[in-house]
C-alpha positions in Angstrom: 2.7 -19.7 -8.1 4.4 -19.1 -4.8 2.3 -21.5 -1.8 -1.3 -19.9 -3.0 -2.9 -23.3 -2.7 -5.9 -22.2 -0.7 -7.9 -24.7 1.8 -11.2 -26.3 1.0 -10.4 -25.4 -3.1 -10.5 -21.6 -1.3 -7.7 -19.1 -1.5 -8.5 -16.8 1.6 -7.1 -13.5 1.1 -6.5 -10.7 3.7 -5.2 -7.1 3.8 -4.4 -5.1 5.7 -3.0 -1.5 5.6 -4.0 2.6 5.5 -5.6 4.4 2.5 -3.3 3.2 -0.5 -4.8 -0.7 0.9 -8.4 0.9 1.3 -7.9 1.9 -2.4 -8.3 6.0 -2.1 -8.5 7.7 -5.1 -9.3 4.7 -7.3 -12.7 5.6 -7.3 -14.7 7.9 -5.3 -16.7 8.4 -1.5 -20.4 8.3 -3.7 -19.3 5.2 -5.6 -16.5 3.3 -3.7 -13.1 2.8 -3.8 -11.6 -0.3 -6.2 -7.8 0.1 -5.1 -4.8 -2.6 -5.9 -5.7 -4.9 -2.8 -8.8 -5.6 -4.7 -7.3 -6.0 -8.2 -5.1 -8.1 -6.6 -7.7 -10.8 -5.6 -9.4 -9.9 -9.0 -6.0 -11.6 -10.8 -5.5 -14.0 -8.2 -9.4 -15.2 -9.4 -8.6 -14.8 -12.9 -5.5 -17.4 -12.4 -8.0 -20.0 -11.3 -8.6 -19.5 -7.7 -11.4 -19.4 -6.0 -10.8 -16.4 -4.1 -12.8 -15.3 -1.1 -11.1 -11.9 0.1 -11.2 -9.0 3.3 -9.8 -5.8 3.6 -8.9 -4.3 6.8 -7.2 -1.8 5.8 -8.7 2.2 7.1 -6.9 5.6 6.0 -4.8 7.5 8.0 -3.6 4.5 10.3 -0.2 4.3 11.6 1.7 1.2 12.0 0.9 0.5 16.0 -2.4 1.0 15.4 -2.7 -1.1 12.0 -1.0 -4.1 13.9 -3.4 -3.2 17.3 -6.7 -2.9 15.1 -6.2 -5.2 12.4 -3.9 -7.9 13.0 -6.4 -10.0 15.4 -9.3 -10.3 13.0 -7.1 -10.8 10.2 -5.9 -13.6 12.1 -9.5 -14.9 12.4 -10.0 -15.0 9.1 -7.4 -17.7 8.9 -5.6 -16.4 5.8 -4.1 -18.2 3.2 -2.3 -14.9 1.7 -1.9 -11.6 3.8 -0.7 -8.4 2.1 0.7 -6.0 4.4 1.0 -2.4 3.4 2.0 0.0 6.3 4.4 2.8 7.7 3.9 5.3 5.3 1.7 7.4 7.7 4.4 7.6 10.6 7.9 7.8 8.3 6.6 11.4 7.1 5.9 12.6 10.7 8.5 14.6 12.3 10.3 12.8 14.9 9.7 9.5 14.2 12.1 6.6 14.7 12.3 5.0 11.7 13.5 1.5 13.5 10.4 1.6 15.7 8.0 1.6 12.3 9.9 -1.2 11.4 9.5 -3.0 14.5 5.7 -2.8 14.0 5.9 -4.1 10.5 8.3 -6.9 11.7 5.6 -7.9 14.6 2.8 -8.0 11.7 5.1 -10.4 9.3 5.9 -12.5 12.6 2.5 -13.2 13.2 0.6 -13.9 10.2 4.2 -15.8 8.9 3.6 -17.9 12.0 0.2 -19.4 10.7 1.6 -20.4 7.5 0.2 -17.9 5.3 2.4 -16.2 2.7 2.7 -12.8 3.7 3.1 -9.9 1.0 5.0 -6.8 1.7 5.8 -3.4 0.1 8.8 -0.7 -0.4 8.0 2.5 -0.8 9.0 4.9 -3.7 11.4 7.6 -3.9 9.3 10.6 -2.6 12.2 12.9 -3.3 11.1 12.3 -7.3 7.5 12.0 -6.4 7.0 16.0 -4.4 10.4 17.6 -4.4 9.2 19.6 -1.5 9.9 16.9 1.5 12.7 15.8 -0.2 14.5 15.4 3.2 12.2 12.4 4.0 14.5 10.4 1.0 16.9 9.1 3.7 14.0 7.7 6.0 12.3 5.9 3.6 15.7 4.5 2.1 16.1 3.5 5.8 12.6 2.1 6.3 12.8 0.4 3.3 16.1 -1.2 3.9 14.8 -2.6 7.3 11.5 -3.8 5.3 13.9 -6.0 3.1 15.4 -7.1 6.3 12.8 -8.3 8.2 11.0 -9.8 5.3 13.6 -12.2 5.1 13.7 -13.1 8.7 10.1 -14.3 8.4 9.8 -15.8 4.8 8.1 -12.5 3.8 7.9 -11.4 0.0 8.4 -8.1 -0.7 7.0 -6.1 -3.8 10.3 -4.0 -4.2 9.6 -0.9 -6.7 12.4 1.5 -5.0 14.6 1.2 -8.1 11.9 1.3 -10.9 11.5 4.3 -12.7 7.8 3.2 -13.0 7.3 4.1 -9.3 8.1 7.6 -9.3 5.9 8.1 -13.0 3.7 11.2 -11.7 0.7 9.8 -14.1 0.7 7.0 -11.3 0.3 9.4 -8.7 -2.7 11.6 -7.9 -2.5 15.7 -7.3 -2.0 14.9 -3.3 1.2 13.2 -4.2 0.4 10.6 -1.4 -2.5 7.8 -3.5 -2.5 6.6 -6.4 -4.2 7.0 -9.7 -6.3 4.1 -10.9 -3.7 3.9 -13.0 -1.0 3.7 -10.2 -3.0 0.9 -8.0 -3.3 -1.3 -11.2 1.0 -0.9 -12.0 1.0 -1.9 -7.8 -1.5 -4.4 -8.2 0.5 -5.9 -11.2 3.8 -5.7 -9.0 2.5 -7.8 -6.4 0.7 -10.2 -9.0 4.1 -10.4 -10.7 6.0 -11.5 -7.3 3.4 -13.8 -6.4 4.0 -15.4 -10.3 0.8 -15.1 -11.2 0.5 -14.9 -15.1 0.7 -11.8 -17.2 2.0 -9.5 -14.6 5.6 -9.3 -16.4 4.7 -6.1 -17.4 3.9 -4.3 -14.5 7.4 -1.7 -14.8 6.9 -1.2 -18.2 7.6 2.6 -18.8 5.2 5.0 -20.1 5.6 7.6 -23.3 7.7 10.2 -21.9 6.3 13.3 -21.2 7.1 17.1 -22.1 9.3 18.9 -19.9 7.0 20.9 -17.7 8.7 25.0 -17.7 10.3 26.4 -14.4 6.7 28.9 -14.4 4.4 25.3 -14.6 6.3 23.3 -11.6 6.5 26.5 -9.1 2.5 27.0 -9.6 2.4 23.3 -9.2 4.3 23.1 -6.2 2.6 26.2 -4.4 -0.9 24.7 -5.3 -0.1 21.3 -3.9 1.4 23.4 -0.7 -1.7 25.2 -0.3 -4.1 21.8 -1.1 -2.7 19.2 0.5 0.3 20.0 3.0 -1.5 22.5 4.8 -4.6 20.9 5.5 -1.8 18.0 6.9 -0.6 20.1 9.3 -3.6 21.2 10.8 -5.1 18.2 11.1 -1.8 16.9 13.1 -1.9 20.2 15.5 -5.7 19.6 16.3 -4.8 15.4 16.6 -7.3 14.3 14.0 -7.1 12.1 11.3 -8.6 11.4 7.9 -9.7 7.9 9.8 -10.8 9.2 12.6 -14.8 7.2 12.8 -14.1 4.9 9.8 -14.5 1.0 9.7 -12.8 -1.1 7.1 -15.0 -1.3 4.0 -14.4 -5.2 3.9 -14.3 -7.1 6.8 -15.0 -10.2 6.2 -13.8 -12.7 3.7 -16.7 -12.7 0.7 -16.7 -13.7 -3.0 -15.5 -10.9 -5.0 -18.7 -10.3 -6.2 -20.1 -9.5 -2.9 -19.7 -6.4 -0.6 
């Protein structure tokens, strides 16, 4: 295992992050949402540890305001392990500097890296594959995730690096907004990050899945214009009125508790 030894026989973990680390979509509002943050700390128990764990994490957050809302407490929480998932939220907003996003990650890993904790990171998939429509957002996140890499190993930083598997583009892992992922999706991610930390039986995590049928030209135009009509233009409007999908929420963890307890 990669530093996980915990204090006190207790491995304090912390997240922090927007809605993929909140867990949208695995689940529901009515009953919850499970996400790969918490699977995460549900393998890291099942390797043995005695795992007490907090999610900061609140949809819709950009980068600043992750490392201005979240970093402080998660610092109080004296963590042992810190994921940090973030950036997402700004890279697909126009006029962004991609550098800048960076920056704000790189702050993040400098500061929980500076306690000692082992800090988790994330690339981010090809969304050209994932919703052909913003394909001209590739470059930026090959950019973004190129400075990820690079920061991550200025401060010790591991990074869960799916870019280049053909898992992470796998539209089954991906819900109809083309933004969260499917239950399915958060356990591959959950299984990544298990799988750099070397916790057992997480080899598998890029395994592919049975291929599917070719979808016809008719099928992937109605599938296109329907997530359009969903999902991108609901987007916009929330930008051109400044609201977000966070906009009132708390984190749904904040504080470190057994995994059994909410």
């Amino acid at each position: 295992m990669v530093g996980l030894a915990g204090r006190d026989g207790v491995l304090r973990y912390v997240a922090v992050g927007d809605s993929q680390t909140e867990g949208l979509n695995d689940g529901s509002e009515g009953v919850g949402y499970r996400g790969w943050a918490d699977r995460l700390a549900e393998r890291l128990a099942g390797a043995g540890h005695d795992v007490r764990y907090a999610n900061l994490a609140i949809r819709g957050r950009l980068a600043g305001q992750i490392r201005a809302e979240q970093v402080a407490p998660a610092l109080a929480l004296k963590p042992d392990l810190v994921s940090v998932m973030a950036g997402m939220n700004d890279v697909v907003r126009p006029g962004v500097v991609v550098g800048a996003v960076a920056a704000e990650l790189e702050a993040m890993y400098a500061a929980f890296a500076g306690t000692g904790a082992t800090v988790l990171t994330f690339t981010f998939p090809d969304v050209a594959r994932i919703a052909p429509l913003v394909r001209h957002l590739r470059p930026r996140v090959v950019e973004f995730n190129a400075l990820i890499r690079e920061a991550a190993a200025r401060h010790g930083v591991l990074v869960v690096d799916t870019f280049h598997h053909e898992i992470s583009v796998d539209r089954r892992l991906w819900s109809t907004d083309r933004i969260h992922a499917t239950p399915l999706g958060h356990a591959r991610m959950a299984a990544a990050a298990a799988h750099t930390l070397n916790l057992p039986d997480a080899d598998d995590w890029a395994t592919p899945l049975p291929p599917l049928p070719p979808a016809s030209r008719w099928r992937h135009a109605a599938d296109e214009a329907a997530w359009v009509a969903t999902f991108v233009g609901p987007w916009i409007l929330r930008r051109l009125r400044g609201r977000s999908s966070g906009d009132n929420r708390t984190a749904k963890r904040p504080d470190l508790l057994p995994l059994q307890e909410s």
